[in-house]
N, C-alpha and C positions, 0 to 999 in steps of 0.2 A: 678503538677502531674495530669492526666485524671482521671476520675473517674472509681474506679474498678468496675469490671463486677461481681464478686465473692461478698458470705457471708461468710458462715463460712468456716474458713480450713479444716475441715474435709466434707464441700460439696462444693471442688471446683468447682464442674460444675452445681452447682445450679446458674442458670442466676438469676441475677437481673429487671424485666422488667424496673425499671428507668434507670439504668446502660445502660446497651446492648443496642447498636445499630445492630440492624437487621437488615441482609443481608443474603437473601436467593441464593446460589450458583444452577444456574442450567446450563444443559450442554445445552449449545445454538446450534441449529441447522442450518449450516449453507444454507440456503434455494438457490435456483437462482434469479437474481432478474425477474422481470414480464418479460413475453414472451412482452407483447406489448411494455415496454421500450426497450427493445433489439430490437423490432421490428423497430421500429420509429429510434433507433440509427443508427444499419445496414441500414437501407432504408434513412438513411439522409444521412448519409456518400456515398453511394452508387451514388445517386445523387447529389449529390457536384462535386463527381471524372466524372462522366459521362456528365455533365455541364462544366464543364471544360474541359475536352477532347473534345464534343462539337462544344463550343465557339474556342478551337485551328484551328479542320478544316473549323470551316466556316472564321475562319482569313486566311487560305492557299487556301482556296475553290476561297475568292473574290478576295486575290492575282494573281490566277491563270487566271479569268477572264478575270479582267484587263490587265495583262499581254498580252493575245488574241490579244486586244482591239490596244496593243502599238504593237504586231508586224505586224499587219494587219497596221497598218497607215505605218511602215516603209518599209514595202514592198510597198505601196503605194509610200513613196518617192523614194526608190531607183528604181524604174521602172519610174520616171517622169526626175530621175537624168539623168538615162541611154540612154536616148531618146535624138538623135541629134538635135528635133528640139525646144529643150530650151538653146542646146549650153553651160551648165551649170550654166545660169541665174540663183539664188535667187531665186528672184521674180521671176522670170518665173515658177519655181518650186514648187513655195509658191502658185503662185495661181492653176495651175495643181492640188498641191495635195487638195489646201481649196475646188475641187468641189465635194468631195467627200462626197453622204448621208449626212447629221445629219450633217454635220463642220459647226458652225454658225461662226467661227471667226477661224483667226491665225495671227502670229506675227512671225517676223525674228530680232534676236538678234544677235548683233555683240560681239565685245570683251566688251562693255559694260553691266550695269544693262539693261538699257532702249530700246524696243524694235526701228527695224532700220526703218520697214514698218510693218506695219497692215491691215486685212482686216475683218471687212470693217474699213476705213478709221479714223472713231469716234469709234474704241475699244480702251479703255483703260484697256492694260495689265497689270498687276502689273511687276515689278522688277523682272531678273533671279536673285536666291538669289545664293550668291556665294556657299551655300553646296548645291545646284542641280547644278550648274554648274560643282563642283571636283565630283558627284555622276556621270554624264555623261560620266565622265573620263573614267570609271571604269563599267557602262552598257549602252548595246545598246538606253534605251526608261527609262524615268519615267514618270508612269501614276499615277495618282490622281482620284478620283472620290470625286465630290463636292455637298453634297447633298443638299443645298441651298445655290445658289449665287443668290447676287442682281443684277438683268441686268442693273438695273441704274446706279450703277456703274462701271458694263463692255462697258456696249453700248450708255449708257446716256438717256435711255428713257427703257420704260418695253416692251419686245418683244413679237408680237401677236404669236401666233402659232396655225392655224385651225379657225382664227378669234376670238380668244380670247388673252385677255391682260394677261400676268404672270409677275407679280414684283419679284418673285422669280422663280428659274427654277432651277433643275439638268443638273449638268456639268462632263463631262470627261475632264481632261486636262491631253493630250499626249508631253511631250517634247522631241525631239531628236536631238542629234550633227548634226551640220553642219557647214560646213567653209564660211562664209561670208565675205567682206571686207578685211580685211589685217589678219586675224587670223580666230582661230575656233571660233564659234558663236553656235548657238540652232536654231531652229524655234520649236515655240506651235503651238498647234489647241487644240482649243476647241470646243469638240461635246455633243450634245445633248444628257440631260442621263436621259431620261423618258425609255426608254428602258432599259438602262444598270439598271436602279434603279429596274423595274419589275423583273429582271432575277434573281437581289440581291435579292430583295422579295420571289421570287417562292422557291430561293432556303434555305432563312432560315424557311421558312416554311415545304419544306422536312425534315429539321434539326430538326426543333421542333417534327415532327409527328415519324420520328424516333428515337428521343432521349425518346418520350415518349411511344411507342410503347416497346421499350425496356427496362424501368424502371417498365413498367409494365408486363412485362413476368418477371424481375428481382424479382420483389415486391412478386409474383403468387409463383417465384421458393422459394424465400426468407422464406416467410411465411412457406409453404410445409416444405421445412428442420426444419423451427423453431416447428414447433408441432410438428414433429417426433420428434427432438432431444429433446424437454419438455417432452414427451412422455418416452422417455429412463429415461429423468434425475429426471421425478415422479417416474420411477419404482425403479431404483440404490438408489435415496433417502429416500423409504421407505426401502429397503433392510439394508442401514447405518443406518438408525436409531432403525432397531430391532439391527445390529450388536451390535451398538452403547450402546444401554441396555442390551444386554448379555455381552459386554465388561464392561459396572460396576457393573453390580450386583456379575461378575467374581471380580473385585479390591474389592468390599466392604466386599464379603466374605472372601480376603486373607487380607484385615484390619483387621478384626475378628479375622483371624486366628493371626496375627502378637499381637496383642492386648490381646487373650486369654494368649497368650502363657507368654506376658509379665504380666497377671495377675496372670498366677501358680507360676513364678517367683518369681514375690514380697510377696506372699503368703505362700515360703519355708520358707525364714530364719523368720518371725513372730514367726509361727509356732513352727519352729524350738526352738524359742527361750524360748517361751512359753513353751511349754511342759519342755526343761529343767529346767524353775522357779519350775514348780509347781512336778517335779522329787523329787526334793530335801528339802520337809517342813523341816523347821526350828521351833526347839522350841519357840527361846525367841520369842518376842510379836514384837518388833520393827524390826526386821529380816523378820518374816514374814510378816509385812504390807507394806517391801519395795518387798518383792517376789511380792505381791499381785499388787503392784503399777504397778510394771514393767509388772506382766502378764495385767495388765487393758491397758497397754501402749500399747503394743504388740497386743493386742484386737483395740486396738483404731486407730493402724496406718493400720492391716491392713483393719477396716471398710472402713476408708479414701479412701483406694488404689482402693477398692471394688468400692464405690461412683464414683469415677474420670475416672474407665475404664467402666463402665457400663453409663455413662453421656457422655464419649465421642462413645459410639455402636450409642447411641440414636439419638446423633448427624451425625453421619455417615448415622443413617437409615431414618431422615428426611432431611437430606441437608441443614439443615437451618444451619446460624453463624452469629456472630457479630465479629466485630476489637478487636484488643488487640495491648496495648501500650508497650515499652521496660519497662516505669517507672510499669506498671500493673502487669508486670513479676518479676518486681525486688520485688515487695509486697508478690504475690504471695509465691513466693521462700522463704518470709524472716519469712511465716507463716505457711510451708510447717509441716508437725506433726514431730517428732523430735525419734527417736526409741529410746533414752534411755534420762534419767535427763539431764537438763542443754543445753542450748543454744547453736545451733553449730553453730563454728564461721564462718561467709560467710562475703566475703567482698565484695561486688556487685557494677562493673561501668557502666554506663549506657552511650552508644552514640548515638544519632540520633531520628530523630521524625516521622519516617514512622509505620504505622502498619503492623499485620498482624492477617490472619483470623483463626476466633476459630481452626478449627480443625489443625491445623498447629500448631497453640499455647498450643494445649493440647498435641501434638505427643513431642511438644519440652518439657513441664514440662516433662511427661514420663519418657523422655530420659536425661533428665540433675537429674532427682532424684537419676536415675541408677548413672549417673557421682557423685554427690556427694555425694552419701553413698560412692562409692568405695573411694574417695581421702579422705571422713574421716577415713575407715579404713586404708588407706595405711599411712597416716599421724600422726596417734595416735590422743587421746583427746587434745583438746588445742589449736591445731595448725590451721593458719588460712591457710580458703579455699576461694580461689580467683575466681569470676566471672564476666567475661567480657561481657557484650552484643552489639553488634552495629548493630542497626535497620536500616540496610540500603533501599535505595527505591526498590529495584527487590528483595534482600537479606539480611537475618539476621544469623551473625555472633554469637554465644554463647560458647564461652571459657573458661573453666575449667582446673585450674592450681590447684596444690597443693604442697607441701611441703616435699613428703614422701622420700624413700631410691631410686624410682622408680621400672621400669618393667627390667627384668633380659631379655639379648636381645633373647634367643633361647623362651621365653614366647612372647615376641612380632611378629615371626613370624605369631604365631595361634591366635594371641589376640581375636580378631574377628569370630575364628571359636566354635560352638558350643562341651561342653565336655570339655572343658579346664578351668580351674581356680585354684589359688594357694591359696584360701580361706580352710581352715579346713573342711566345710561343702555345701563348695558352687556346685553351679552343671552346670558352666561350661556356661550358657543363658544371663547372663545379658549383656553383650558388644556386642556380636554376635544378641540379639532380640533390642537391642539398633539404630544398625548399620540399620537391618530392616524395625525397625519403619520410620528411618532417610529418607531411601531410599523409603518409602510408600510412605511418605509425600513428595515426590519430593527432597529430598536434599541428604547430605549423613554424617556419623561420620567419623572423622579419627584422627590417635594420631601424633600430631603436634612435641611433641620431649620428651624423659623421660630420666633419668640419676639420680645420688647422691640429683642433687638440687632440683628435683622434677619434676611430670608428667602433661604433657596439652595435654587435649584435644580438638578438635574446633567440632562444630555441627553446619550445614550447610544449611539452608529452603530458600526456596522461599515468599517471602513476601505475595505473591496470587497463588492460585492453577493455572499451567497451566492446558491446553485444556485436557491432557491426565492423568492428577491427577486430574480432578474439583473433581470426587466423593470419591477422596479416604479417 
């Protein structure tokens, strides 16, 4: 069993500070988070997508080049085809089209990998690979752009160019169909791609100067909205948070009122009860010491009632609270003041190991004290009065059963409504400010089933205040 929060039963809500665990409830404000996170987030995401988008057209941009590159060579060959006086030689062809600009080399492929002739004489081609071969099938040119080949490996030595030696150099390589030999065949060229490479150059440099030109009007525009809209959401935020405070000072005052109301309540039948002791003095001596007992009793439960709704205002008006356990409730309950001699009989099961917070634990005493006063009077002296608790994690269940004749059904109708009660004296508030309290504290009462064998109730809380009960 945890340790109780409580001392004596007549000042239930005098905190213990060993006991009690402190836990100040306050109504959290939900803020935005930094303009400059949002800032940085928008402005990365922004430029992720426009880098991307980007890098797609300068992939269609050098496509498109190349492209150029392959049908300019094909026009070249079909105009060297068309000319009588190659007679539709190959070779004849092959050389016509190698004198064209920039062609350092070309090669004529037959139904084989390996090329048939080369020029010049010492290039060594590589292999037509059988997927650019089926790709021929299916387009006019495939162009390559090669941005470091080794010429010693193309041509067997490093090629001057302007009197200088280059062991590496930039290649275009054009393939296109051609029928050679006994079948269709290819011929390549390869040209010179110091140029082609410049143009690639120039233009992912356009790329870059506008992709950044635009991230930064983006960024300019970005920002603008973002301080405006910070701007609104300081102003609506300070607006919510006066609402905010006139909406609990609004619940805290109709706690009060729900809480007064159930303190005039518990405050009739004492009263009531009292004055009729001391109505009726009794001679003998032991008659009257019991008159005397029962009015000190009647005195005593309702100080008690007094302490427990003015401990829980206090509560309400500073917001502070600690946990409370099911085993802490079941003590509670079992030392609750007693309104006449002798021990009323409670039979208390306890389930589960979550808490909950003071003010919620003290709406629930309240409310279960109303429940079993009534199932002791509806039950008579003697009879036991059953109480279930099950502490569950979100919600705590509290069940009152009793034993009596039950609720007659045209009284269960109005059970709930104020002005109604089958009590000799009673006035009609305690189930109806019960039902109240219930519904303050976020949860609600309701009557589970009643008849011959007896009546249950269940009372129904929230284990933690939500957002719109924190203050109540």
């Amino acid at each position: 069993m945890g340790a109780h929060p409580w001392r004596h039963p007549q000042q239930l809500l005098h905190r213990s500070p060993m006991d009690a665990r402190p836990r100040t409830h306050v109504v959290k404000s939900h803020r935005p988070p930094p303009a400059g996170l949002v800032f940085a987030l928008a402005f990365g995401l922004l430029a992720v997508m426009t880098s991307a988008l980007a890098l797609l057209l300068r992939g269609q941009l050098h496509e498109a080049i190349l492209a150029a590159e392959g049908e300019a060579m094909l026009a070249l060959v079909n105009q060297a085809r068309a000319d009588p006086f190659h007679e539709g030689d190959p070779v004849s062809i092959l050389l016509e089209a190698s004198g064209r600009p920039g062609i350092v080399g070309a090669g004529l492929y037959a139904k084989g990998p390996h090329p048939l002739e080369s020029l010049p004489v010492t290039l060594l081609l590589p292999p037509l690979a059988p997927a650019d071969r089926a790709a021929l099938e299916q387009r006019p040119f495939l162009v390559r752009f090669i941005r470091r080949a080794d010429a010693a490996d193309l041509f067997g030595f490093p090629l001057r160019i302007e009197a200088e030696s280059h062991p590496f150099l930039p290649l275009v390589e054009i393939t296109l169909p051609f029928t050679a030999g006994e079948g269709p065949g290819a011929i390549r060229f390869l040209s010179e791609g110091w140029s082609m490479r410049e143009r690639l150059h120039r233009l992912d440099r356009s790329l870059v100067l506008l992709v950044g030109s635009l991230l930064l009007a983006a960024g300019l525009l970005l920002a603008g909205l973002l301080h405006w809209s910070y701007s609104r959401l300081r102003k609506s935020h300070g607006l919510l948070e006066q609402s905010s405070r006139e909406l609990s000072e609004a619940s805290r005052n109709a706690a009060i009122g729900s809480l007064t109301a159930h303190l005039l309540h518990g405050i009739k039948s004492p009263v009531h009860g009292l004055l009729a002791s001391l109505e009726n003095p009794a001679h003998d001596s032991t008659e009257t010491r019991e008159l005397l007992r029962l009015a000190r009793q009647g005195a005593q439960r309702l100080e008690a009632m007094v302490n427990r709704t003015l401990g829980i205002l206090q509560d309400v008006h500073h917001g502070l609270g600690f946990e409370w356990t099911a085993e802490d409730f079941g003590e509670t309950l079992r030392r609750l003041p007693l309104p006449e001699s002798g021990s009323l009989p409670l039979r208390i099961q306890i389930s589960g190991t979550s808490t909950i917070d003071n003010l919620r634990a003290n709406h629930a005493l309240l409310i279960l004290e109303t429940l079993i006063e009534n199932a002791r009077e509806a039950a008579g002296p003697g009879t036991e009065i059953g109480l279930r608790i099950n502490a569950l994690a979100e919600h705590w269940h509290f069940t009152v059963r009793d034993h009596g004749p039950g609720i007659e059904p045209q009284v269960r109708e109005r059970l709930f409504q104020p002005g109604h009660s089958t009590k000799p004296h009673g006035a009609g508030l305690g189930l109806s400010i019960a039902r109240q309290l219930a519904r303050q504290a976020g949860g609600d009462l309701r009557l589970i089933n009643s008849g011959p064998a007896g009546t249950t109730f269940r009372l129904v809380l929230p284990a933690q205040p939500s957002p719109s009960n924190a203050s109540a």
